[in-house]
C-alpha positions as CSV (number, residue, x, y, z in Angstrom):
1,X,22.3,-13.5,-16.5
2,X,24.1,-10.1,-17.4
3,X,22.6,-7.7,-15.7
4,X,23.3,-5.5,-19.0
5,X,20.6,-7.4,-20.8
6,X,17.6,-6.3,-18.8
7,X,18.8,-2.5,-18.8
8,X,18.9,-2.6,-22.7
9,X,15.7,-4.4,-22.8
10,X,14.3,-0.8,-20.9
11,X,16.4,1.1,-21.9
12,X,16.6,1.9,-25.6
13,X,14.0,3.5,-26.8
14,X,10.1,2.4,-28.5
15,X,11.9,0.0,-30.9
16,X,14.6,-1.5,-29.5
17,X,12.6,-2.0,-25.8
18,X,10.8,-5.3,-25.0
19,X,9.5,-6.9,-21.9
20,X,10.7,-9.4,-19.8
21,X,9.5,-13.0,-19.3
22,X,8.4,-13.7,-15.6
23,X,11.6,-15.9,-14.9
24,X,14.1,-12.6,-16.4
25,X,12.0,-10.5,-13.9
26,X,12.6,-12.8,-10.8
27,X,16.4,-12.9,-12.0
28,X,16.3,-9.1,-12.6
29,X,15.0,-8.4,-8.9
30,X,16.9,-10.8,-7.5
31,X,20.2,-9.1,-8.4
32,X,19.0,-6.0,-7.5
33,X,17.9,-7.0,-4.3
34,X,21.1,-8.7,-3.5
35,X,22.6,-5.7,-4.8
36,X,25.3,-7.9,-7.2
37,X,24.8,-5.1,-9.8
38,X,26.2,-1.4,-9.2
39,X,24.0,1.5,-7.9
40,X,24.1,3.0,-11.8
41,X,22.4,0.2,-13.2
42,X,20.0,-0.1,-11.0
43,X,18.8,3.0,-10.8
44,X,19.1,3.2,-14.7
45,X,17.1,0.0,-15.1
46,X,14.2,1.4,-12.5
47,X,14.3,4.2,-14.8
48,X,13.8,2.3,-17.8
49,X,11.6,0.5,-16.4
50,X,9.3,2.7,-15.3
51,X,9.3,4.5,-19.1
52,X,9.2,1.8,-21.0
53,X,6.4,0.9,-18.8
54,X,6.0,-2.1,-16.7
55,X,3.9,-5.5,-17.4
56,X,1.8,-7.4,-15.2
57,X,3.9,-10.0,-16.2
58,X,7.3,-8.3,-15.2
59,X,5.7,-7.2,-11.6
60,X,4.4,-10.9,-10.7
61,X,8.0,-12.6,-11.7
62,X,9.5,-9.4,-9.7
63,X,7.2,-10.5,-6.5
64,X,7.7,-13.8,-6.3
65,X,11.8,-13.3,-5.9
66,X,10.6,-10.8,-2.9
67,X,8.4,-13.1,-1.5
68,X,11.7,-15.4,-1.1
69,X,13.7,-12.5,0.9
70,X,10.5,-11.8,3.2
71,X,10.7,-13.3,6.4
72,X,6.7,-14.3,7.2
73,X,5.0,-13.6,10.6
74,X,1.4,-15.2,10.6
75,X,-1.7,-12.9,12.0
76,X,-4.6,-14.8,12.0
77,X,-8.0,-12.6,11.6
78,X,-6.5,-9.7,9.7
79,X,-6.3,-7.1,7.1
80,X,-3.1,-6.1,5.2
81,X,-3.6,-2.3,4.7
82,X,-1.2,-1.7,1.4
83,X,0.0,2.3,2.2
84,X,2.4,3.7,0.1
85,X,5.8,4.5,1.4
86,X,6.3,7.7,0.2
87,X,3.4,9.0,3.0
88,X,0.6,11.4,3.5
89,X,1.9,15.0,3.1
90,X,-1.5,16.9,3.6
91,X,-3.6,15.1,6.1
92,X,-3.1,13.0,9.3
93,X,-3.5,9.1,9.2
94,X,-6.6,7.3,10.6
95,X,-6.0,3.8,10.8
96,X,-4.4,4.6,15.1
97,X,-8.4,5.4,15.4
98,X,-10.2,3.1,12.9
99,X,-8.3,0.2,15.1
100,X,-9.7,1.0,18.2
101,X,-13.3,1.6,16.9
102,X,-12.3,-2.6,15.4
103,X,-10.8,-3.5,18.8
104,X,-14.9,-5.6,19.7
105,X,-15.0,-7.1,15.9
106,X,-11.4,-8.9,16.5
107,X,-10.1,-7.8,13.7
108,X,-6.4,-7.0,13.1
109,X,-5.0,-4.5,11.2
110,X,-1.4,-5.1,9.3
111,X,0.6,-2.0,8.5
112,X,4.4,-2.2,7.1
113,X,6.7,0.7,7.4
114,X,10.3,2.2,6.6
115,X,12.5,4.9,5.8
116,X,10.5,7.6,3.6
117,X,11.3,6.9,-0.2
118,X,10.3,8.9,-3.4
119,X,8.8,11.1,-3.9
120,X,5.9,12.7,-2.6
121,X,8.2,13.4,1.0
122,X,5.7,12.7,3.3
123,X,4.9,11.8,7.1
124,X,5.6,7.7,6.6
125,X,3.8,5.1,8.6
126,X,7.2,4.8,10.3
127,X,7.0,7.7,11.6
128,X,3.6,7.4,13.6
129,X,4.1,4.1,14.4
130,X,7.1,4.3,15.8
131,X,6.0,7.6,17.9
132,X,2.8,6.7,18.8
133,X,1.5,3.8,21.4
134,X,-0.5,1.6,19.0
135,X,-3.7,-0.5,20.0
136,X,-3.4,-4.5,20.5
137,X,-5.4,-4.9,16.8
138,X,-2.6,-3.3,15.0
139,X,0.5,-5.3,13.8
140,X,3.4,-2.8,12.8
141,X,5.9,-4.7,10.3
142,X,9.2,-2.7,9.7
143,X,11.2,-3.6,6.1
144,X,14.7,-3.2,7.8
145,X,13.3,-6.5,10.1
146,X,11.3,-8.0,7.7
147,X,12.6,-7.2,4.1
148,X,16.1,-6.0,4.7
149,X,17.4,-6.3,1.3
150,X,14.1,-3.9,-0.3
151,X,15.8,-1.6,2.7
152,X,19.3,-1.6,1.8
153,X,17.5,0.4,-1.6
154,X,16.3,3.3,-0.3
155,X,19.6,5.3,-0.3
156,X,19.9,4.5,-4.0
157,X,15.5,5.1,-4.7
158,X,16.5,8.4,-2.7
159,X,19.2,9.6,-5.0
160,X,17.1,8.8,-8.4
161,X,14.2,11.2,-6.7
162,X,11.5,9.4,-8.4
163,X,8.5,6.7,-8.6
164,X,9.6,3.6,-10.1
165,X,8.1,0.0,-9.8
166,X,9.0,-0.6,-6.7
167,X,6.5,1.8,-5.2
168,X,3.8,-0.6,-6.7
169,X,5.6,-3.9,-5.7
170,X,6.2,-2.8,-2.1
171,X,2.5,-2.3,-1.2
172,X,1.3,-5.4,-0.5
173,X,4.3,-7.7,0.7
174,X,1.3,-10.2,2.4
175,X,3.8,-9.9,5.4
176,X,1.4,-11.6,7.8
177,X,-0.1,-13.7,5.3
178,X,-3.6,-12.1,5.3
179,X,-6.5,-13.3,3.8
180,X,-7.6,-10.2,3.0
181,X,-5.9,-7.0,1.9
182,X,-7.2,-3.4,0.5
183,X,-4.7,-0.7,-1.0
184,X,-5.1,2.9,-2.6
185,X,-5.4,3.9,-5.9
186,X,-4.8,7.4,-7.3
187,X,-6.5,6.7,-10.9
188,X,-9.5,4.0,-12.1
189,X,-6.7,3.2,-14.8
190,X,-4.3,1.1,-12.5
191,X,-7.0,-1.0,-11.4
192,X,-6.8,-3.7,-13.5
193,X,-3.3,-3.9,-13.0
194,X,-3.4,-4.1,-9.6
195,X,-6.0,-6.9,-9.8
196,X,-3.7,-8.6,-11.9
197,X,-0.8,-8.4,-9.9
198,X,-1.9,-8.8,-6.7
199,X,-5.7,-10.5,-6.8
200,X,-4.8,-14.1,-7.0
201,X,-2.5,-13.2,-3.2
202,X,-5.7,-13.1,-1.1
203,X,-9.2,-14.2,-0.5
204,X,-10.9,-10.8,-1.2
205,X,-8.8,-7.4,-2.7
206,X,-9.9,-4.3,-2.4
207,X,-8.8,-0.8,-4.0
208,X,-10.2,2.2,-3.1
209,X,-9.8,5.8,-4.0
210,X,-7.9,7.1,-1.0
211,X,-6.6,9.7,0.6
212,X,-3.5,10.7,-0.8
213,X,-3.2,7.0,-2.4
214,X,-3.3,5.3,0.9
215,X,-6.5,3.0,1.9
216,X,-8.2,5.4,3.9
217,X,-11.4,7.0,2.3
218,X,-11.5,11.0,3.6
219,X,-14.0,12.2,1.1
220,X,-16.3,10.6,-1.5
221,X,-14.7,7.9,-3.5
222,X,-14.7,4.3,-4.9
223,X,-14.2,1.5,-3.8
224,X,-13.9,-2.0,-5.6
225,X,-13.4,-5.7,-4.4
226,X,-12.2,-8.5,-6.1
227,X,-13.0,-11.8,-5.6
228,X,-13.4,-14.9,-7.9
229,X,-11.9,-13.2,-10.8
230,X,-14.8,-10.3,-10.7
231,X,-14.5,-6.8,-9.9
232,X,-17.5,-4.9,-8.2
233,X,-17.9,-1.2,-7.6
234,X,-19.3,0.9,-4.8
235,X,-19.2,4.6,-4.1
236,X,-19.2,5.5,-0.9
237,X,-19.6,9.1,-0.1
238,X,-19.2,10.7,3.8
239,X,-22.0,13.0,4.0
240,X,-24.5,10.0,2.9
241,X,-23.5,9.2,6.6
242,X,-23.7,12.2,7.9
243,X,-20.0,12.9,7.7
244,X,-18.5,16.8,7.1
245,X,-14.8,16.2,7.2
246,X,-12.8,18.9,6.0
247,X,-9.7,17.0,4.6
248,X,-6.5,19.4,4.5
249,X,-4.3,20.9,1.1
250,X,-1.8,22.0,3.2
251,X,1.5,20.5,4.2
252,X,1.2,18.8,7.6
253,X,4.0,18.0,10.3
254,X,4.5,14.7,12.1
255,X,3.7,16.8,15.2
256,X,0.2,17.9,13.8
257,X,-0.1,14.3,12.7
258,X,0.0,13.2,16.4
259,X,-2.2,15.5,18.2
260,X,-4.9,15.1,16.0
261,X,-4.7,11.4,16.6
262,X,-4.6,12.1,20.2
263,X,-7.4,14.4,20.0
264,X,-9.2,13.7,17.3
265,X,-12.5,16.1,16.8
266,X,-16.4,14.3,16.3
267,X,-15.9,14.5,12.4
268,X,-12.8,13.0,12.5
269,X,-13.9,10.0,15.3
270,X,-16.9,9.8,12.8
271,X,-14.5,8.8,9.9
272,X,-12.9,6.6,11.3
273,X,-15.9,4.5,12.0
274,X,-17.1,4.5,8.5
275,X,-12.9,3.7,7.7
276,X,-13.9,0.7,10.1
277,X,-17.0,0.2,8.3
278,X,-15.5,-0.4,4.8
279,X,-12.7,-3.0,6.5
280,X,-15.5,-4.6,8.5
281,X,-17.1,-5.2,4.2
282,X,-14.3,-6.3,2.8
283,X,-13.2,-8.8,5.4
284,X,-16.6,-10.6,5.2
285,X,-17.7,-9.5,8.2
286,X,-21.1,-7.6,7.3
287,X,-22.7,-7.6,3.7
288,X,-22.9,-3.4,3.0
289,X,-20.8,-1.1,3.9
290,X,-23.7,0.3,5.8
291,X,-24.6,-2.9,7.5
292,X,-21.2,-2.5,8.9
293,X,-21.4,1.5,10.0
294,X,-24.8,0.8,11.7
295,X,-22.9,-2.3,13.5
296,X,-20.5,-0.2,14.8
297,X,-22.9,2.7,16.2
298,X,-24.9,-0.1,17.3
């Protein structure tokens, strides 16, 4: 189909916009991934898109084309982690030291990386997996291997500067066909369209109220699981657990990153097993959240 057709359906204001049906969104992604359309129009259709804004309709049709492009690599036993690939700008990642407190439990944690996109600018999961030895439990997926066509985008995501729909589509791409998966939320309001999209993908989803958007909790926050079509929510708050972790508002450099994962202080080892303990809860593998921190400082 004309390629024109989906940027006037985004583009042309309150009246003239409309969505698309699930079969125009996998045709719309589909050209976009095989990049058949020029770099102006897809960058004016993310654009569009994005203002107009999208559906849960539009995002499940646009999913199902990538899930044709991806190429699969079973890990049996695991947990997608859905980070965003934009990265953490203010505090170092967790999940090098929430893996090794999970090496006993046997489960595996699934991480995907790339090139850093738009447009928060920070330290990707690229960067510390690829500069960093990483534990048995942890399966690093890069895009350029696995999704090479979502890859071949970032120059043009670069260029536009800003958040579009991809950033939500590229969270969870169920890489290593997981049963279970948990991803970051910044606001209670994209909830329910996450469930939408993504829900009916594993056994049990779970969104939590991360740090900097990513699924690791750093202060108090919510968590909720889906699972049969119903949503439940927990908070979960550090000091109950006798956490006092200082989380950072200050830019952070790859190098920092590192050495606080090589050295991590006795607050920061602490949160990582409570990290552990929510992964351990969602996977099934321990009925609380604290069943599963008292489990692991057994």
């Amino acid at each position: 189909m004309d390629f024109h057709k989906y940027i006037h359906a985004v583009g042309t204001g309150r009246k003239g916009n409309r969505d698309l049906s699930f079969e125009e969104s996998e045709d719309m992604m589909r050209q976009i991934l095989d990049q058949s359309v020029h770099s102006e129009q897809i960058a004016a259709f993310l654009l569009g898109w994005r203002l107009k804004p999208e559906t849960t309709t539009e995002f499940r049709g646009a999913i199902a084309m990538c899930d044709s492009y991806i190429t699969h690599q079973k890990v049996d036993n695991s947990i997608e982690l859905g980070y965003p690939f934009d990265g953490k700008a203010n505090n170092p990642y967790i999940f090098p030291l929430v893996a090794k407190v999970l090496e006993e439990s046997g489960l595996n944690l699934v991480v995907v990386g790339d090139e850093l996109t738009p447009a928060k600018g920070g330290i990707t999961i690229k960067d510390i997996c690829t500069n960093s030895v990483l534990g048995d439990n942890i399966h690093y997926f890069d895009r350029e291997k696995y999704f090479n066509a979502l890859h071949k985008l970032t120059e043009v995501r670069m260029r536009l500067g800003l958040r579009t729909g991809f950033n939500t589509i590229e969270k969870l791409p169920r890489i290593a066909q997981s049963d279970y998966a948990i991803t970051g939320i910044f606001h209670k309001p994209y909830l329910k369209k996450y469930v939408e999209i993504f829900s009916d993908r594993y056994k049990r989803l779970a969104l939590i109220q991360g740090n900097e958007g990513t699924p690791e909790l750093f202060s108090k926050g919510r968590l909720w699981i889906s699972n049969d079509g119903a949503v439940e929510e927990f908070i979960i708050d550090p000091e109950y657990y006798g956490i006092h972790y200082n989380k950072s508002w200050e830019s952070i450099t790859l190098e920092e990153s590192l050495k606080q994962l090589a050295d991590p202080s006795q607050e920061y080892r602490k949160l990582a097993v409570l990290n552990a303990a929510v992964y351990l809860f969602v996977t099934n593998k321990a009925s609380s959240v604290d069943e599963a921190f008292d489990m692991l400082n057994g």
